[in-house]
Each structure stands twice: as structure tokens, then as C-alpha cells.
C-alpha positions in Angstrom: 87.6 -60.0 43.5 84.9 -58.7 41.1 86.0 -58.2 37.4 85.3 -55.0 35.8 82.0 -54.7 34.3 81.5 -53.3 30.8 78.0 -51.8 29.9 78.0 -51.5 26.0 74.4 -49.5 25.0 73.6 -50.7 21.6 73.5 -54.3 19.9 73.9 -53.0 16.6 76.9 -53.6 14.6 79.5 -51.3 16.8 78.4 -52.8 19.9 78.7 -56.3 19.1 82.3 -55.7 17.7 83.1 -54.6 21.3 81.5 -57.5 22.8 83.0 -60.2 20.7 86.4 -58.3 21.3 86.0 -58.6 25.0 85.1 -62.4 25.1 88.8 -63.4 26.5 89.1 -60.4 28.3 88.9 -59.9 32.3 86.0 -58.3 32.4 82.4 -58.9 32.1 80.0 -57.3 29.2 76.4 -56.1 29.6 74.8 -55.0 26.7 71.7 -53.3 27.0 69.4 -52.3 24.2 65.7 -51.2 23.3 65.1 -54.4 21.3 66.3 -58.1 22.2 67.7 -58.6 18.2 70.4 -57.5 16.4 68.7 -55.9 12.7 71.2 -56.4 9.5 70.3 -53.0 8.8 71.5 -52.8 5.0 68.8 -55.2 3.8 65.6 -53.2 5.7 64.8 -52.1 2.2 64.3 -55.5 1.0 61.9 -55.8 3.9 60.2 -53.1 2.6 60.1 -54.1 -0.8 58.4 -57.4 0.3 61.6 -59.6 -0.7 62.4 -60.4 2.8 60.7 -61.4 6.0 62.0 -59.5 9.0 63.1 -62.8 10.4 65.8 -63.4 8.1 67.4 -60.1 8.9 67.4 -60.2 12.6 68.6 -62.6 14.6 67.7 -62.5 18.6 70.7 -60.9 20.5 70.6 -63.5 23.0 71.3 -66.1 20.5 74.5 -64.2 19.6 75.6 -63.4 23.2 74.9 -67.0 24.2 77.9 -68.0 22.6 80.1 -65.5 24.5 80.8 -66.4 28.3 81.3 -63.6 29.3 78.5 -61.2 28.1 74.9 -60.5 28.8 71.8 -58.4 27.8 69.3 -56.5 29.4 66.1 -54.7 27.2 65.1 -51.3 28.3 65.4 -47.6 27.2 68.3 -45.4 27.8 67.5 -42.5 29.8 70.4 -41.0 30.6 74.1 -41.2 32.0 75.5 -39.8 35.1 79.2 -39.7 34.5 80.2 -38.7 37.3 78.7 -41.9 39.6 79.2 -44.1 36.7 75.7 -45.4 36.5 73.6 -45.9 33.3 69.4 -44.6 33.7 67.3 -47.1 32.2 63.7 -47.3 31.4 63.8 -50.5 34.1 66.9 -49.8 36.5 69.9 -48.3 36.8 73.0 -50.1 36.1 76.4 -49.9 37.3 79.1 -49.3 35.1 82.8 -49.1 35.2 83.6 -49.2 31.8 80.8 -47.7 29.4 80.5 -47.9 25.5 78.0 -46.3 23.9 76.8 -47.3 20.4 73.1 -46.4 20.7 73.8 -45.6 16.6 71.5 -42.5 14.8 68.0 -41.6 13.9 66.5 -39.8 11.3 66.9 -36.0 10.6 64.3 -34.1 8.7 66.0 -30.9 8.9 63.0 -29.2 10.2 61.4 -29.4 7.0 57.5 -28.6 7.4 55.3 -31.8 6.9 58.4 -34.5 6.5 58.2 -36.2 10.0 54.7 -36.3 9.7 53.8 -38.3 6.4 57.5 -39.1 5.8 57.8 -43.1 5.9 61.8 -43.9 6.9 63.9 -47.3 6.8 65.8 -46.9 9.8 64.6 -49.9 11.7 62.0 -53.0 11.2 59.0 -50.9 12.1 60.1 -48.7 9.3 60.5 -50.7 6.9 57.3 -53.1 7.7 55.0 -49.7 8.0 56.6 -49.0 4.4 55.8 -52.4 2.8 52.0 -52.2 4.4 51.9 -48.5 2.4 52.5 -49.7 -1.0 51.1 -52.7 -0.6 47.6 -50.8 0.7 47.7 -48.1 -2.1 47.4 -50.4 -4.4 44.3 -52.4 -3.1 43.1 -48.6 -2.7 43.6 -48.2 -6.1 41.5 -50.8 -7.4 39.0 -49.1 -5.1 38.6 -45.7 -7.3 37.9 -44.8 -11.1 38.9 -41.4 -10.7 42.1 -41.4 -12.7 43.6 -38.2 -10.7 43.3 -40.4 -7.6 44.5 -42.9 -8.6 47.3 -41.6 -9.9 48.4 -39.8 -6.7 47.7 -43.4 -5.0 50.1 -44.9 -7.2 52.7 -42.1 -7.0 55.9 -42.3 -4.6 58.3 -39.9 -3.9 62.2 -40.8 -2.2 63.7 -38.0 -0.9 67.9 -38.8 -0.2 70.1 -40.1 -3.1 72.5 -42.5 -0.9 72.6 -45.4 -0.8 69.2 -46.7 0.8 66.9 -43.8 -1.0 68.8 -45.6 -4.6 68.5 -49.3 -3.3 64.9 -48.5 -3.0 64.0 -46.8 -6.0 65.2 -49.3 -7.4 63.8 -52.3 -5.4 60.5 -50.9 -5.4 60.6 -50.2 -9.2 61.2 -54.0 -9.8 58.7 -54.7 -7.2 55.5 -53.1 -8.9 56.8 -54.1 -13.1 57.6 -57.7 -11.6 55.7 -58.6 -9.4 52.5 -56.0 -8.7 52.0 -55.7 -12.3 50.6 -59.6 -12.1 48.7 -59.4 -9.1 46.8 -56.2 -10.4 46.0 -57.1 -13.9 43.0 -54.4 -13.9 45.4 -51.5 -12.9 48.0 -49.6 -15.8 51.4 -50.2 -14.2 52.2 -47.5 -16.7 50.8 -44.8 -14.6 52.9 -45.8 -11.4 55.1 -42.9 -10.7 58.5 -43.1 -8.7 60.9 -39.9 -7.9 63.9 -39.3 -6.6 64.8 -36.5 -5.0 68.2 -35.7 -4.0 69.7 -31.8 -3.0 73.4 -32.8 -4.1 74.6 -32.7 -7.6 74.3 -36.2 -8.2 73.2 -39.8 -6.6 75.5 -41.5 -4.2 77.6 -39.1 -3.5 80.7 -40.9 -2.1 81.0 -42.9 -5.2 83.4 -42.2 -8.3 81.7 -39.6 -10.7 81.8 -42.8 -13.3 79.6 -45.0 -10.6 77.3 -42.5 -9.4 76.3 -41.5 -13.5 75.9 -45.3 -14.1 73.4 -45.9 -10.6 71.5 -42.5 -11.8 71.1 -44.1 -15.6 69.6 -47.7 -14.2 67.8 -46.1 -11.9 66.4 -44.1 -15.2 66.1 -47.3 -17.2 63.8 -48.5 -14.8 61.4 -46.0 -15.0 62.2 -44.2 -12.0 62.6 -40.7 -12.1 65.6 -38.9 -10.7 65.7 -34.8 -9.9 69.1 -34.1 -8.5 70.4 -30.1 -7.2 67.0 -29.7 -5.6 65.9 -29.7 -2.2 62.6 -30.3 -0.5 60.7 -27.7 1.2 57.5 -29.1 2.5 55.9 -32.1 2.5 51.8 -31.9 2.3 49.1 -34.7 1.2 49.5 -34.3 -2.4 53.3 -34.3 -2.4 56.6 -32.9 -1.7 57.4 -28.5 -3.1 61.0 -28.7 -3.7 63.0 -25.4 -3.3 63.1 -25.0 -7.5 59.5 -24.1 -7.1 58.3 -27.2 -8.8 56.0 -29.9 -7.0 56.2 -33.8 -6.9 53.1 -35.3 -6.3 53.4 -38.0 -4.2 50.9 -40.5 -2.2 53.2 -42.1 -0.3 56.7 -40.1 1.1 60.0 -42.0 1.7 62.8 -40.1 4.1 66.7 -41.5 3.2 68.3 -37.9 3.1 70.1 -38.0 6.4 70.3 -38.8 9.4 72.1 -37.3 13.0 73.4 -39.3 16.6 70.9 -40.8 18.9 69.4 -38.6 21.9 71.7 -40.0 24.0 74.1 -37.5 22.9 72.7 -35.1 24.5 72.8 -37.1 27.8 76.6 -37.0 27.4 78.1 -34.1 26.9 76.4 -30.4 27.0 77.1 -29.2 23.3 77.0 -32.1 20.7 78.9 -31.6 17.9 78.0 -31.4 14.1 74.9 -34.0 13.0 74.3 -34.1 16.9 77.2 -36.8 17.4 79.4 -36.8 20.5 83.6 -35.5 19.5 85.8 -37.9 20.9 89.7 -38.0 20.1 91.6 -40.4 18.5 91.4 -43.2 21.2 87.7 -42.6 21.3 87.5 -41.9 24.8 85.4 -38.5 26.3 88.3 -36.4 27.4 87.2 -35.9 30.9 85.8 -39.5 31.7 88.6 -42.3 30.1 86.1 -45.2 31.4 83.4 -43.6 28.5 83.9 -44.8 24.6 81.5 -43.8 21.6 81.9 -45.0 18.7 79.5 -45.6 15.7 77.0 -43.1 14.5 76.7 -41.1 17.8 80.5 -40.9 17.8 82.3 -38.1 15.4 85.7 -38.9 14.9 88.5 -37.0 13.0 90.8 -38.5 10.8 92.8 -36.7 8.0 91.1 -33.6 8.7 87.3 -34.6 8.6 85.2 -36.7 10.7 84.5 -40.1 9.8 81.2 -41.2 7.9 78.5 -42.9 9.3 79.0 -46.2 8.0 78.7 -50.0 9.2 82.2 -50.8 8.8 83.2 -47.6 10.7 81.2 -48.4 13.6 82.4 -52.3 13.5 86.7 -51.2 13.4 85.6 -49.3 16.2 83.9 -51.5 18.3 87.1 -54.1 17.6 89.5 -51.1 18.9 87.5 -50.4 21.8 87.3 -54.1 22.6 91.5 -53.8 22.5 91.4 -50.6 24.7 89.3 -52.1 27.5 91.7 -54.8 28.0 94.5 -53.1 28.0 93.2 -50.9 30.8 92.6 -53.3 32.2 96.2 -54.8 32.1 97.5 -51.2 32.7 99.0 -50.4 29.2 98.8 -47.8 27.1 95.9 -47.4 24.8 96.6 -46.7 21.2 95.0 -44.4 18.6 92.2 -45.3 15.9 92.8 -45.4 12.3 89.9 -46.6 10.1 90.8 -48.8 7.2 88.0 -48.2 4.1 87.5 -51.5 2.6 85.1 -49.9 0.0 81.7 -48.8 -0.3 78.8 -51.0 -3.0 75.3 -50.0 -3.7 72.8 -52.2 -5.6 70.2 -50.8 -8.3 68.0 -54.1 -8.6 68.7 -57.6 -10.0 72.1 -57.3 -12.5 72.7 -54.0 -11.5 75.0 -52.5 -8.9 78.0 -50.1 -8.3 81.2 -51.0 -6.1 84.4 -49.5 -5.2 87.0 -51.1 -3.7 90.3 -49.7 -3.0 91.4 -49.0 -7.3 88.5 -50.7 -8.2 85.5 -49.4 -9.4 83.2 -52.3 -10.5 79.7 -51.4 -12.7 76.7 -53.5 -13.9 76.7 -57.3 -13.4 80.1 -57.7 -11.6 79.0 -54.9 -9.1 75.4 -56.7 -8.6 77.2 -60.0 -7.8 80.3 -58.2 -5.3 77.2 -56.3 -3.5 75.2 -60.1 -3.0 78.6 -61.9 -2.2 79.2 -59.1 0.6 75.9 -58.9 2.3 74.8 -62.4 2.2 78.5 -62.9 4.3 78.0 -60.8 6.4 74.9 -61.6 7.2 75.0 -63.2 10.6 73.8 -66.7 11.3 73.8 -69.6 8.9 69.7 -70.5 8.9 69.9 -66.9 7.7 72.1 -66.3 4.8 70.3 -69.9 3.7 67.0 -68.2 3.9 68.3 -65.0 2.2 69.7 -66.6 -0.4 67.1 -68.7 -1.2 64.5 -66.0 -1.2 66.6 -64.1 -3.4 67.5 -67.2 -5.5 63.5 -67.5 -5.9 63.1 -64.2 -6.4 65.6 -64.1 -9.5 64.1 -66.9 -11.4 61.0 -66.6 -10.9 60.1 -63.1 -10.7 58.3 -63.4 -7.0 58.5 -61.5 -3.9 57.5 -63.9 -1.1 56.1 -61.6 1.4 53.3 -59.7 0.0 51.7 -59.2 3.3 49.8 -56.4 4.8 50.3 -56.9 8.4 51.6 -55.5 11.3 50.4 -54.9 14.9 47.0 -53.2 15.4 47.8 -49.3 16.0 50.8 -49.8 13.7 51.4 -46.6 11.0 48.7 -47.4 8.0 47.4 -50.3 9.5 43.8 -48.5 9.9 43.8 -46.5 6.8 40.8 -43.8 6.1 38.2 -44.9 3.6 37.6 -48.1 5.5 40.5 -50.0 3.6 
């Protein structure tokens, strides 16, 4: 007799919760995803900021699934789904199904704002982030190219639009980055006319936080130079900059995109009217109400809980994936399923080196002690032992001796500003 087979769409951190859950159960797990690694999304700043190599924040999903009997991989697109036959369109084949998860996770949302899509760079995956790191790596060496100070100055000017947790991480990465680091490389270049803003609509950074953590983020942020403009919204993004909706301008060489994001198109594949931020409703079990063999969870997955749908957050997406896991066996075993509660176990944000905000549970940590809960976190969680080594030594070297390792300009030929105007 066959065992059921359970397609899970998505490698990222929901769908490998579901697969680890399922590794004793009666079944067997496909997973099938775009790329053939699972990313450690949190640290794709760090990529950007030329701390870390992309290697030591992905690790190949085959590696992972390897290790699980009972599960397998297949890379192509997702096209579509036809519910009604069970079967999964892919870029390469179609694929039988009789259990589906999908955790095909979010993408960015630029709010149809004139101009952002277009010169906006984003972090929401490793092309992202290395397209990023080539940018202000290259406007530098363009720099050195021009004595026309107005030029220069818009070379050397970057704008961050979003005030969560990635757009502050950034700012303040890429703050440390060019007084650190650049600053030696470009002797002939004044640092002191490097501009970096931060834009955010709400009335203050990191929004989720206590009001005492998000006013101590927003002051290191200002003690290292970057500048932060909060209760303003961006209207248009052009080549000298961003117009925010105050009226004022930002000039800015180089655009960066953190202020949102909604569910992957695969939403739309699923049911005929997403809901809000283009994520798929489900109920409390996370099951589509007319097709019980169908779970989302993750981004593309709106859940309710205590009156308001759950955020879009890793650990969300990973408790998920683990309950999923538990409802597919005991389908399978003909019990009944039970409902989803999430459990917060806190939220941390970093602001550079010695500097970070954390809350967890009561606790509401600031400064050092945040900095070092925020690097014991990630670097555990962090999957693969060569790779928390890695990260910890980079960041180790990084600490003491005031180096980022991967000061490359390099990506794929046809990759975003990898043939630049101006013959740079």
C-alpha cells in the first residue's frame, strides 16, 4: 500500500518545521522550491553589508533533507494549484499531492509607489542582498572617479525606506560599514559627507517594540550618524532621491525597500479573493475550509488569534509548520486535529556592534545585554555547525579588528549594477 504523500512548497523556515515534524510519520514529504538552499533570512543584511559570505547563511536543502528518511526535494517554479484534482503545476511537472502545505513565504510590496520597484534595491533574498553589497561597494569606486562635489555627494548618499527591523539593522550595519571599514580603503574620499536616511511613515522605528526600545534603537541609530525621519511617507522614487508626502526631498544615490511586504503569488492560485497584505485566511487549524488536505501557514497564511491576524514573523511560520506536521499525522491516524495557538517568545533587533534592543516576555533588554541576547539567538539558530563556526568567526574578526571580509564586487554577468553606466 502507498503512504500518503505530502508536497510542502517552500524550504524556508515554515516548511522545514513541517518536514522535520513529519520524519516519524506514515507518510512521505516532497518539498519543492525555486532554489535548492534553505537562506537564514535574518542575517541577508550582513550579506549586504559585506560581513558575511552568502555561504555561511545558506545551507543546501538537500543536505538538510538528507538526514530525514522520509523526505525529498524537487527545484522548480510554482505555477499554480488545482484543488480540485490535487495536483501541484510546476515550472518542470506536475506533482501529485494528497496532502499539500504551502509556505511559499512573501515578497516585497511597494504600495504602488511611482519609481520604488524600479531603483528600489530590497533584502528579501541572496540576490537582494548581493545586488545591494555590489551598489555601495561600486558608488564608492564611482566616487573616486568624479571632483564634482554635488555628485559625489549624491553617489555617496543612501536612503532606507521601512523602520523595522531589517531597514534599522541596516542603517545601522551600513553606518559601521563605511566609518569602519570604507573609511580606510578610501583614504582620498571625506567619509564626512556620506549621507544615510531613514525613512519610516509610522510614528517611530520598530514599531512592535516597547516605546522605551524603539526611542533607544532610534537614538543609536542617531549616534551613528544616520539620520532618521519618522511620520512621513514616501511618494516617489526618481534618480536623485525619494519626495516624501511632507513635501520635502531626500536625495539619495542608492534606494533601499524594508517598508513591507505582502504573501507570495501563489495566493492567488489558491483561493479567488486573498485577504489583507494578499495572504490566504485560513482558520484556526490552518486548513482551507473547503479543501482539509490544503495547510498555509507562514507569510502567505493570515491567521487570527485574539482578534488580529498574526505577524509575519520566523517563529510564526516555524510553530506552524511544527502544528501542521502534528495535523498530518493525525489524519493520517484518523484523530481529531486540534487548533493553533502561537506562543511569542520575543522579538530582538540589533543596531551594530554593542548595540541592540530585545524583548522577551517582561523583559525588555537595551544596549550591550540586548547586542549579546540578539548574537546568542541567531548564531543558534543558525543551522549547521560549519556555519555558526564560520559566522562566528567572521563576526569575532570583524569585532576586533574592525574588518568586513567580503568586500567584493561580484555577481553573475546581467546581475542588477553589475554593468553600471559610465563604464565603471
Amino acid at each position: 500500500m502507498n503512504r500518503p504523500r505530502v508536497v510542502v512548497v517552500g524550504a524556508g523556515f515554515g516548511g522545514l518545521s513541517a518536514v522535520r515534524g513529519l520524519r516519524r510519520a506514515p507518510v512521505d514529504t516532497l518539498v519543492v522550491d525555486r532554489h535548492n538552499y534553505h537562506l537564514f533570512t535574518p542575517l541577508l543584511y550582513q550579506v549586504a553589508s559585506a560581513l558575511l559570505d552568502p555561504s555561511e547563511i545558506a545551507r543546501p536543502a538537500r543536505a538538510l533533507l538528507r538526514r530525514i528518511g522520509n523526505a525529498d526535494l524537487r527545484v522548480a517554479r510554482v505555477e499554480g494549484v488545482d484543488l480540485e484534482a490535487r495536483r501541484l503545476h510546476t515550472s518542470a511537472a506536475p506533482v501529485e499531492y494528497d496532502y499539500l502545505v504551502l509556505a511559499a513565504g512573501s515578497v516585497d510590496n511597494f504600495f504602488g509607489i511611482e519609481g520604488v520597484e524600479e531603483r528600489g534595491f530590497s533584502l528579501k533574498d541572496l540576490g537582494g542582498a548581493l545586488a545591494l553589497r555590489n551598489r555601495v561597494l561600486r558608488q564608492f569606486e564611482r566616487a573616486m572617479w568624479t571632483d564634482d562635489a554635488n555628485q559625489r555627494r549624491r553617489l555617496l548618499s543612501f536612503a532606507i525606506v521601512g523602520g523595522g527591523p531589517t531597514g534599522v539593522e541596516f542603517a545601522g550595519a551600513l553606518s559601521e560599514l563605511i566609518a569602519l571599514v570604507l573609511r580606510k580603503d578610501f583614504p582620498n574620499l571625506d567619509i564626512g559627507a556620506v549621507r544615510i536616511a531613514l525613512v519610516e511613515a509610522g510614528d517611530g522605528l520598530l514599531a512592535a517594540f516597547a516605546p522605551r526600545l524603539r526611542r533607544a534603537a532610534q537614538r543609536a541609530l542617531e549616534r551613528k550618524g544616520v539620520e532618521v525621519r519618522v511620520r512621513t511617507s514616501v511618494t516617489r522614487a526618481d534618480e536623485t532621491g525619494l519626495l516624501l508626502a511632507d513635501g520635502t526631498h531626500v536625495e539619495a544615490g542608492t534606494v533601499i525597500w524594508t517598508a513591507g511586504v505582502y504573501g507570495a503569488d501563489l495566493a492567488g492560485a489558491v483561493v479567488a479573493r486573498p485577504a489583507s497584505a494578499r495572504r490566504v485566511a485560513v482558520g484556526p487549524t490552518l486548513q482551507l475550509a473547503e479543501h482539509p488536505e490544503v495547510f498555509v501557514i507562514g507569510d502567505l497564511a493570515e491567521v487570527q488569534q485574539d482578534g488580529a491576524p498574526l505577524p509575519m514573523l520566523i517563529p510564526v511560520a516555524m510553530q506552524e509548520g511544527e502544528h501542521v506536521a502534528r495535523s498530518i499525522a493525525a489524519m493520517t491516524a484518523g484523530q481529531a486535529l486540534q487548533p493553533f495557538r502561537y506562543h511569542d517568545p520575543g522579538i530582538m533587533a540589533t543596531i551594530g556592534r554593542n548595540s541592540g534592543v530585545a524583548q522577551v516576555g517582561p523583559f525588555k533588554l537595551s544596549g550591550f545585554i540586548g547586542w549579546c541576547a540578539w548574537l546568542g539567538l541567531h548564531l543558534i539558530k543558525i543551522i549547521g555547525f560549519r556555519n555558526r563556526l564560520i559566522v562566528l568567526i567572521n563576526w569575532g574578526w570583524e569585532y576586533f579588528r574592525y574588518d568586513r571580509p567580503v568586500r567584493l564586487i561580484a555577481a553573475p554577468r546581467g546581475a542588477p549594477d553589475t554593468a553600471p553606466p559610465d563604464g565603471l
